[in-house]
ZADO-1210 file (C-alpha; in nm, 4 decimals, padded with zeros to 6 digits):
<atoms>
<atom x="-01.7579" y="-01.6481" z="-00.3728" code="UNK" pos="1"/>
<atom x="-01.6314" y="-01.6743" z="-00.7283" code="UNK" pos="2"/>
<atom x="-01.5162" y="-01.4156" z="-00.9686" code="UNK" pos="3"/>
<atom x="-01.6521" y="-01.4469" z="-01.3046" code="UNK" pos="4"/>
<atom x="-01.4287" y="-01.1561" z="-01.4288" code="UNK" pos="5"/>
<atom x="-01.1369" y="-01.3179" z="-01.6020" code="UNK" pos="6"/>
<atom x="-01.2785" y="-01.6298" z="-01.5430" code="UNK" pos="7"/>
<atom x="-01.2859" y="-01.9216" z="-01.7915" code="UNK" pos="8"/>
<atom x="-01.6093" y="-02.1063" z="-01.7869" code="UNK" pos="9"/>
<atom x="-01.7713" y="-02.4525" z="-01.9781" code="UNK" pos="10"/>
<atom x="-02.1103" y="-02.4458" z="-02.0899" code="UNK" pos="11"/>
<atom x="-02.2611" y="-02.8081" z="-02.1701" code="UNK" pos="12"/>
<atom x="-02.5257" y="-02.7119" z="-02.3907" code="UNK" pos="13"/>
<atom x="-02.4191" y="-02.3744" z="-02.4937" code="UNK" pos="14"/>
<atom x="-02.5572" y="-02.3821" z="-02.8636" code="UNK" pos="15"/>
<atom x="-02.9544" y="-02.2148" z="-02.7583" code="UNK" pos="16"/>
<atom x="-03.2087" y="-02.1762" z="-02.4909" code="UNK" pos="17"/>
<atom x="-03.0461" y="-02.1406" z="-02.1330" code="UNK" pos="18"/>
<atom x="-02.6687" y="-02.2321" z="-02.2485" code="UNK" pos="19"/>
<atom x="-02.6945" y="-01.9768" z="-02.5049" code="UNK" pos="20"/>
<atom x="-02.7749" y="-01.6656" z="-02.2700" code="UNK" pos="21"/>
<atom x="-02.5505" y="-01.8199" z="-01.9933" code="UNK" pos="22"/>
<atom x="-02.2251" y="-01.7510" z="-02.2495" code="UNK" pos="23"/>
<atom x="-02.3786" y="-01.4190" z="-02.3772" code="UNK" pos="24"/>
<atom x="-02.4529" y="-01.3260" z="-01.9969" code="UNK" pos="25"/>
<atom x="-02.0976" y="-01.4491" z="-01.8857" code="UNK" pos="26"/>
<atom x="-01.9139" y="-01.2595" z="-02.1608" code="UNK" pos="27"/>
<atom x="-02.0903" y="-00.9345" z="-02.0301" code="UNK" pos="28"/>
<atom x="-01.9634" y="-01.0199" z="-01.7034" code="UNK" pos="29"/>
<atom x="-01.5971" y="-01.0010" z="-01.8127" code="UNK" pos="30"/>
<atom x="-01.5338" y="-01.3628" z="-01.8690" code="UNK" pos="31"/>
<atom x="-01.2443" y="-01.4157" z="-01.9802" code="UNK" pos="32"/>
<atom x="-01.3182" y="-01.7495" z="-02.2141" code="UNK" pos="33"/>
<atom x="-01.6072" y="-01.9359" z="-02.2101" code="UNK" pos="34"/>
<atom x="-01.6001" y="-02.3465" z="-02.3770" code="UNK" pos="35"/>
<atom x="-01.9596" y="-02.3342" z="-02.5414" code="UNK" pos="36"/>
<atom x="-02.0463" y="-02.7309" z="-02.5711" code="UNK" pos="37"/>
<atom x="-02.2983" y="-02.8960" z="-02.8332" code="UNK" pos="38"/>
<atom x="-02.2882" y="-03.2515" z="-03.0218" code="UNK" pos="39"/>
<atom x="-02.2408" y="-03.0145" z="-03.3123" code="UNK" pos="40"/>
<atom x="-02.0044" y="-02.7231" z="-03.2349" code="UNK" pos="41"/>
<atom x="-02.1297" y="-02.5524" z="-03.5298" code="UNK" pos="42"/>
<atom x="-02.4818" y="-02.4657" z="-03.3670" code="UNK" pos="43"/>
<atom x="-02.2342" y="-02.2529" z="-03.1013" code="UNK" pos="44"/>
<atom x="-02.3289" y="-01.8605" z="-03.3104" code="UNK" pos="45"/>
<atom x="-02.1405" y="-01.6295" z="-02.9799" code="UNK" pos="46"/>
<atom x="-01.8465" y="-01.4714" z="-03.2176" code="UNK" pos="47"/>
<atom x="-01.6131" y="-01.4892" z="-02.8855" code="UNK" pos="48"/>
<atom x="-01.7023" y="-01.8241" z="-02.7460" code="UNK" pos="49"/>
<atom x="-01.4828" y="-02.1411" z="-02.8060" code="UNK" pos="50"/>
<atom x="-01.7303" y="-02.4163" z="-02.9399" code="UNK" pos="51"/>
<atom x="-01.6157" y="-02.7473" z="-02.8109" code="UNK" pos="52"/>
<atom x="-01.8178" y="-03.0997" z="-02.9327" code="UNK" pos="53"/>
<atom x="-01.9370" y="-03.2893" z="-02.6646" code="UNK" pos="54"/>
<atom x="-02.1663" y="-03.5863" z="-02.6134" code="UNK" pos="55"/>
<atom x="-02.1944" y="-03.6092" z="-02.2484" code="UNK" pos="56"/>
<atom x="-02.3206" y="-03.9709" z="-02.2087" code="UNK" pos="57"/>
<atom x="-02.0100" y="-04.0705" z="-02.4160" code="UNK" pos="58"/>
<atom x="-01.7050" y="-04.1116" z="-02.1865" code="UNK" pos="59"/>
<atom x="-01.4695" y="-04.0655" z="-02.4616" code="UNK" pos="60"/>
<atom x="-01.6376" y="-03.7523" z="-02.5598" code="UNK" pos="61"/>
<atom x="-01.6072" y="-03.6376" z="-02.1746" code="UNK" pos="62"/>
<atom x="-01.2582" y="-03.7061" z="-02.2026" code="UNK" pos="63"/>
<atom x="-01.1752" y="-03.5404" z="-02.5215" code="UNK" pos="64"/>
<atom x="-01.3282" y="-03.2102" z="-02.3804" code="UNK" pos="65"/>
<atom x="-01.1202" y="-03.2132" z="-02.0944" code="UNK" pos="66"/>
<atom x="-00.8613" y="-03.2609" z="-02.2583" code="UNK" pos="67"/>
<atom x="-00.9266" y="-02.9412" z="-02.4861" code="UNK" pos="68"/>
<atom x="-01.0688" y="-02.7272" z="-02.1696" code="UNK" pos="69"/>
<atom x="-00.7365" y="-02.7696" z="-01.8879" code="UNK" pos="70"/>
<atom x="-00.8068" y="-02.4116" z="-01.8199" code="UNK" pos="71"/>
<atom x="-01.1595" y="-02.4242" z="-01.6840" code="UNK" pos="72"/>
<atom x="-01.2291" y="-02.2769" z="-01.3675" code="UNK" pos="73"/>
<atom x="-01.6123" y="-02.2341" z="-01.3878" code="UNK" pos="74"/>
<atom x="-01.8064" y="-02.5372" z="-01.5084" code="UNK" pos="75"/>
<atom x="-02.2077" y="-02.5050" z="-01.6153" code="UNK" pos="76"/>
<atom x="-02.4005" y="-02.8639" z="-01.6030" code="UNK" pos="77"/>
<atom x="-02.6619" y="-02.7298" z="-01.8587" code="UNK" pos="78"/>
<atom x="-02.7013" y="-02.9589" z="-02.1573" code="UNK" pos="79"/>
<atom x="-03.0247" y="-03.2014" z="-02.0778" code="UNK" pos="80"/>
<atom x="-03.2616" y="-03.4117" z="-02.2892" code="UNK" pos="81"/>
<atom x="-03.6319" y="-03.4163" z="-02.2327" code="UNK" pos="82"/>
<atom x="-03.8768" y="-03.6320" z="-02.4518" code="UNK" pos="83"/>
<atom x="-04.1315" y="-03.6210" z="-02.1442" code="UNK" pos="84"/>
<atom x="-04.1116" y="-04.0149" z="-02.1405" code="UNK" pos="85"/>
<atom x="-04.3762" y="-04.2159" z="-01.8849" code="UNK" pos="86"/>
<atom x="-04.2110" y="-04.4292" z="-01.6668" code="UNK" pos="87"/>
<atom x="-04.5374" y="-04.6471" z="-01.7682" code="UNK" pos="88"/>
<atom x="-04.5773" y="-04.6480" z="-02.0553" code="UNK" pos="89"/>
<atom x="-04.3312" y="-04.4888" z="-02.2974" code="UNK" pos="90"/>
<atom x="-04.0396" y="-04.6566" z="-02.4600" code="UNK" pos="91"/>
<atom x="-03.7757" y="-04.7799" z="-02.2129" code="UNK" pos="92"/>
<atom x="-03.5068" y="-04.6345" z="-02.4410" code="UNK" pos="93"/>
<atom x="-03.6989" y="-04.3002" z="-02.4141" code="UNK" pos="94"/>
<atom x="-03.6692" y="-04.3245" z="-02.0287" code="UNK" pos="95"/>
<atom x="-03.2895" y="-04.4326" z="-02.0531" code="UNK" pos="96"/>
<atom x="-03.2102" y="-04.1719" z="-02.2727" code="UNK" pos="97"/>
<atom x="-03.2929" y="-03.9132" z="-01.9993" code="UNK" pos="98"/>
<atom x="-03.1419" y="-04.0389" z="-01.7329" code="UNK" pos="99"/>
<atom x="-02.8053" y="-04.0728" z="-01.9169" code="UNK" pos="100"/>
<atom x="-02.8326" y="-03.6856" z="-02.0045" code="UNK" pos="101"/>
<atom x="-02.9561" y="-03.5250" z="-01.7518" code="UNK" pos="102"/>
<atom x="-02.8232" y="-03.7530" z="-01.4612" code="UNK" pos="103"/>
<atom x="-02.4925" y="-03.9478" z="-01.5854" code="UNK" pos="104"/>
<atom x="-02.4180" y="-03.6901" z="-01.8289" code="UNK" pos="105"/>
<atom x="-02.3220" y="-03.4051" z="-01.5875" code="UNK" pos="106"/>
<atom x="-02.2297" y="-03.7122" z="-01.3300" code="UNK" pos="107"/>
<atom x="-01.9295" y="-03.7711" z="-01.6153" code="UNK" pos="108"/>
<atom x="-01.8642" y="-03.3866" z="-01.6912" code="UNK" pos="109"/>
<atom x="-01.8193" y="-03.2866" z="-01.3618" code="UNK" pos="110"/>
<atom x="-01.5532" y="-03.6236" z="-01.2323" code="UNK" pos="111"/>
<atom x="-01.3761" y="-03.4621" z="-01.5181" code="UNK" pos="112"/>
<atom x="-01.3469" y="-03.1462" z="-01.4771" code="UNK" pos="113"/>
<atom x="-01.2936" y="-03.1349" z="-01.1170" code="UNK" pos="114"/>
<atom x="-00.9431" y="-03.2261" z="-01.0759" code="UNK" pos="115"/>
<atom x="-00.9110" y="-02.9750" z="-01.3523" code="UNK" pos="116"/>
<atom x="-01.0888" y="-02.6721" z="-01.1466" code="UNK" pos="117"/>
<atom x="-00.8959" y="-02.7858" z="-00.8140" code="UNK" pos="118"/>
<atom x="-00.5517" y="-02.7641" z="-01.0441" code="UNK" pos="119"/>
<atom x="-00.6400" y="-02.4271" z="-01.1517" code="UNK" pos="120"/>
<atom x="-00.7093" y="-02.2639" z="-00.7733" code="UNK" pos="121"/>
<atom x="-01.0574" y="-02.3852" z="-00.7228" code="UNK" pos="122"/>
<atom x="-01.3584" y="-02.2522" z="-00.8378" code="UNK" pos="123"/>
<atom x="-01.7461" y="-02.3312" z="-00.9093" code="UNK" pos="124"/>
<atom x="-01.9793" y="-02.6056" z="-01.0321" code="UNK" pos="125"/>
<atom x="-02.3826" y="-02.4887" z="-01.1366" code="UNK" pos="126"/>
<atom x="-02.6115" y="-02.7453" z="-01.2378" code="UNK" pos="127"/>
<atom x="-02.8962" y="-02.6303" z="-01.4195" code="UNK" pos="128"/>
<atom x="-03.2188" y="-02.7748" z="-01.3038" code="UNK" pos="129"/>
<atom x="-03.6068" y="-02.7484" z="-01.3079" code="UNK" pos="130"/>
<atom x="-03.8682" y="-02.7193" z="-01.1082" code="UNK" pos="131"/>
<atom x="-03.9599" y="-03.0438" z="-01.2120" code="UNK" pos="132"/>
<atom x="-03.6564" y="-03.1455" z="-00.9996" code="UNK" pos="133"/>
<atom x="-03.9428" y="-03.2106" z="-00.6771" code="UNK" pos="134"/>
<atom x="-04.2810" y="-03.3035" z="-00.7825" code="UNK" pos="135"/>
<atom x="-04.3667" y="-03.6605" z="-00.8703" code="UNK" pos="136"/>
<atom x="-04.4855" y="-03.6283" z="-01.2245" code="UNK" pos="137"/>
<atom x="-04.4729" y="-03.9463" z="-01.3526" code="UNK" pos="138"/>
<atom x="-04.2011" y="-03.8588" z="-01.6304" code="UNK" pos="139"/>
<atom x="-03.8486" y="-03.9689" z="-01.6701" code="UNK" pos="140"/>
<atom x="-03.7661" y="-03.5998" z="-01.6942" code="UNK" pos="141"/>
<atom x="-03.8698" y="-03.5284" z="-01.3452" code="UNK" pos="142"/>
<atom x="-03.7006" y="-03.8231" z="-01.2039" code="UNK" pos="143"/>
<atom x="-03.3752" y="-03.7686" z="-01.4055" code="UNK" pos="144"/>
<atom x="-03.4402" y="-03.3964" z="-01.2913" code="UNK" pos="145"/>
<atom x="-03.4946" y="-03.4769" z="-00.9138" code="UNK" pos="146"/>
<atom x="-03.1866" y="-03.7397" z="-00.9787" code="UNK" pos="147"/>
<atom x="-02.9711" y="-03.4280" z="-01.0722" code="UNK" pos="148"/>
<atom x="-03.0702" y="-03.2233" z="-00.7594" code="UNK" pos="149"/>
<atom x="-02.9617" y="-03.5183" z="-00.5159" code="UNK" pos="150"/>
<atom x="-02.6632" y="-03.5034" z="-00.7022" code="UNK" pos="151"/>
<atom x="-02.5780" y="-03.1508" z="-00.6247" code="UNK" pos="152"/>
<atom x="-02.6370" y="-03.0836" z="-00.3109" code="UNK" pos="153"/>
<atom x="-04.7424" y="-03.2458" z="-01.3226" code="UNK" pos="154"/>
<atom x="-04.6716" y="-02.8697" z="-01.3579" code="UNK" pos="155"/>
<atom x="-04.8413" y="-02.6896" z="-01.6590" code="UNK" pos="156"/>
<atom x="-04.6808" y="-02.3494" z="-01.7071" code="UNK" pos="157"/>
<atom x="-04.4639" y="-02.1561" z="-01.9228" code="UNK" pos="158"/>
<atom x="-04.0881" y="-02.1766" z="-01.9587" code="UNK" pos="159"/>
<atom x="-03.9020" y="-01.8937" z="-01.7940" code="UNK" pos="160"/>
<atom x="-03.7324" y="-01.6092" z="-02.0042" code="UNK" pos="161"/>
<atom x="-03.3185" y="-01.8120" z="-02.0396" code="UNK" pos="162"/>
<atom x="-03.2214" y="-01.4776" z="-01.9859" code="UNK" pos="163"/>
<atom x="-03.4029" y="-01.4211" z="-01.7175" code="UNK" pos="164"/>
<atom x="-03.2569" y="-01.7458" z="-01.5712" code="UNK" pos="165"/>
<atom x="-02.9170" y="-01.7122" z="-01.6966" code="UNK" pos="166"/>
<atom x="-02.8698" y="-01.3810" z="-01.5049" code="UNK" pos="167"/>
<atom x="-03.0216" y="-01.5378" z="-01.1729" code="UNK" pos="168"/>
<atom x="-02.7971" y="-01.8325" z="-01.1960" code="UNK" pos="169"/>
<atom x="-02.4594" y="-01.5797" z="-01.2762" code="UNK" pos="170"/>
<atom x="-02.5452" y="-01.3798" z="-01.0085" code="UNK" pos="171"/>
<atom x="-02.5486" y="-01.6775" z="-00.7371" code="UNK" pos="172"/>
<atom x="-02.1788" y="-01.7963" z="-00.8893" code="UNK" pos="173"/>
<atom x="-02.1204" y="-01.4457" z="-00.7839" code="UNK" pos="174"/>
<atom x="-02.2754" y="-01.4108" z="-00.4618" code="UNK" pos="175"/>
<atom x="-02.1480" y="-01.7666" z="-00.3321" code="UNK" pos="176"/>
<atom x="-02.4870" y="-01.9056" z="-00.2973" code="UNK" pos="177"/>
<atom x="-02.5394" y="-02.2863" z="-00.2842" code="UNK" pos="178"/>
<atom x="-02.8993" y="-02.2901" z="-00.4516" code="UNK" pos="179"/>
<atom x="-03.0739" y="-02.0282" z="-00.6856" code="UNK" pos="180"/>
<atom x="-03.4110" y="-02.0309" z="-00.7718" code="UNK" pos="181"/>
<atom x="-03.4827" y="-01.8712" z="-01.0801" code="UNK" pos="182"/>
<atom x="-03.8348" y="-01.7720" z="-01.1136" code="UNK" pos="183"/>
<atom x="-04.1568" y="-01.7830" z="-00.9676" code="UNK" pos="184"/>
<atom x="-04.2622" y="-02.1072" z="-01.0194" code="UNK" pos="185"/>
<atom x="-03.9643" y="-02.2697" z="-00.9062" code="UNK" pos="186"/>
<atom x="-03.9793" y="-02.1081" z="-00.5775" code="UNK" pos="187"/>
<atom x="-04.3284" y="-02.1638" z="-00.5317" code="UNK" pos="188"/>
<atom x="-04.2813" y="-02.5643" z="-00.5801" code="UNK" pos="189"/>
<atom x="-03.9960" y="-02.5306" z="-00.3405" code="UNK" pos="190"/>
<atom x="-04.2045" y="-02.3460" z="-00.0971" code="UNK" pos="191"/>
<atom x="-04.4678" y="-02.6434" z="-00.1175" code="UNK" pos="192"/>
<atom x="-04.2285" y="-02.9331" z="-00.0328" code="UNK" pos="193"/>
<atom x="-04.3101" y="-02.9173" z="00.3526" code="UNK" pos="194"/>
<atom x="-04.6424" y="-02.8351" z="00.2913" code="UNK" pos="195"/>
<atom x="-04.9589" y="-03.1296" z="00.2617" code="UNK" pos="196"/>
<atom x="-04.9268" y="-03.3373" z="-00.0304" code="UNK" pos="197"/>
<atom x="-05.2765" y="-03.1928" z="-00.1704" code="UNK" pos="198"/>
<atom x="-05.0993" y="-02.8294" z="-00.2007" code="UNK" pos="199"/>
<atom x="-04.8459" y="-02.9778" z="-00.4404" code="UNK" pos="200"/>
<atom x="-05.0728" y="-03.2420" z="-00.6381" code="UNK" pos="201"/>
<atom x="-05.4146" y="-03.1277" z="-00.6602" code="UNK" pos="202"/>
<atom x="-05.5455" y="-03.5214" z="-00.8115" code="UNK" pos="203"/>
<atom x="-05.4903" y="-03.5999" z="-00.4433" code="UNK" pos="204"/>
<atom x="-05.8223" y="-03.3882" z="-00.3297" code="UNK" pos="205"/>
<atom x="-06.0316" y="-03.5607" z="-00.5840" code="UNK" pos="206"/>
</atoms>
């Protein structure tokens, strides 16, 4: 289990949505410092947080972070692209784009930061997902998505609360756990994986 009391914790993407709540959430869990990343550290509002710029499909960028952040224990794989790009279709640079952020983007963050959590006693790494992450959807997001989830370890429906899903994902730092689901829909895709194919893509029964 990790601590996140006195903790010091990077958030990729910690300027709105999900990365947002995660710094509010970890500051009212006693974090001790929390690196809020975005390509423009201005768009970081927390009055405690430390904004940091970072581009994390630009090496240099990666590097000049870690750099900055040698006191990281906790790092938060959050900052992701999604233009919703067919792999058919769409613009190749569209479905490049998403694969750099949301698959070699945390890829690069996290060989960085590693040596740099292990130096400091050891700690945690979240990457933030979807539920997109499992079903074939035809979209560069759900690849790069499903891409992410090998890394660590068609859906119409609304977003979850990022509070909602910032507090589920602190709360599994906490309890040591090696997956969190955050909301009902995610579990309920997960819960179809082993299931027949029709269960999870209703086109098939046509």
């Amino acid at each position: 289990m990790t601590a996140i009391e006195s903790a010091t914790v990077l958030v990729t993407g910690g300027g709105r949505g999900i990365g947002k709540m995660l710094v509010e959430e970890l500051y009212a869990r006693g974090a001790d410092k929390v690196y809020a990343t975005a390509r423009d550290p201005r768009a970081v509002t927390h009055p405690r947080a430390a904004p940091l710029s970072l581009e994390v499909t630009d090496p240099a960028s990666v590097a000049a972070a870690a750099e900055q952040a040698q006191d990281v224990t906790i790092l938060i794989n959050n900052a992701g692209a999604s233009v919703r790009a067919s792999h058919l279709d769409s613009p190749v640079e569209n479905v490049r784009r998403e694969m750099e952020t949301n698959f070699y983007g945390p890829l690069l963050v996290t060989r960085a930061f590693v040596p740099i959590i292990e130096r400091n006693g050891g700690g945690h790494i979240l990457n933030v997902h979807s539920a997109r992450s499992w079903p074939a959807d035809e979209t560069a997001y759900g690849a790069s998505k499903a891409a992410l989830w090998s890394q660590t370890a068609g859906i119409d429906a609304p977003k979850a609360d990022p509070r909602d899903v910032a507090v589920a994902a602190l709360d599994g730092i906490e309890a040591g756990a090696h997956e969190v689901l955050a909301d009902d829909i995610t579990r309920w895709v997960k819960s179809q994986l082993s299931a027949d194919l029709e269960a999870l893509y209703a086109q098939l029964k046509k």
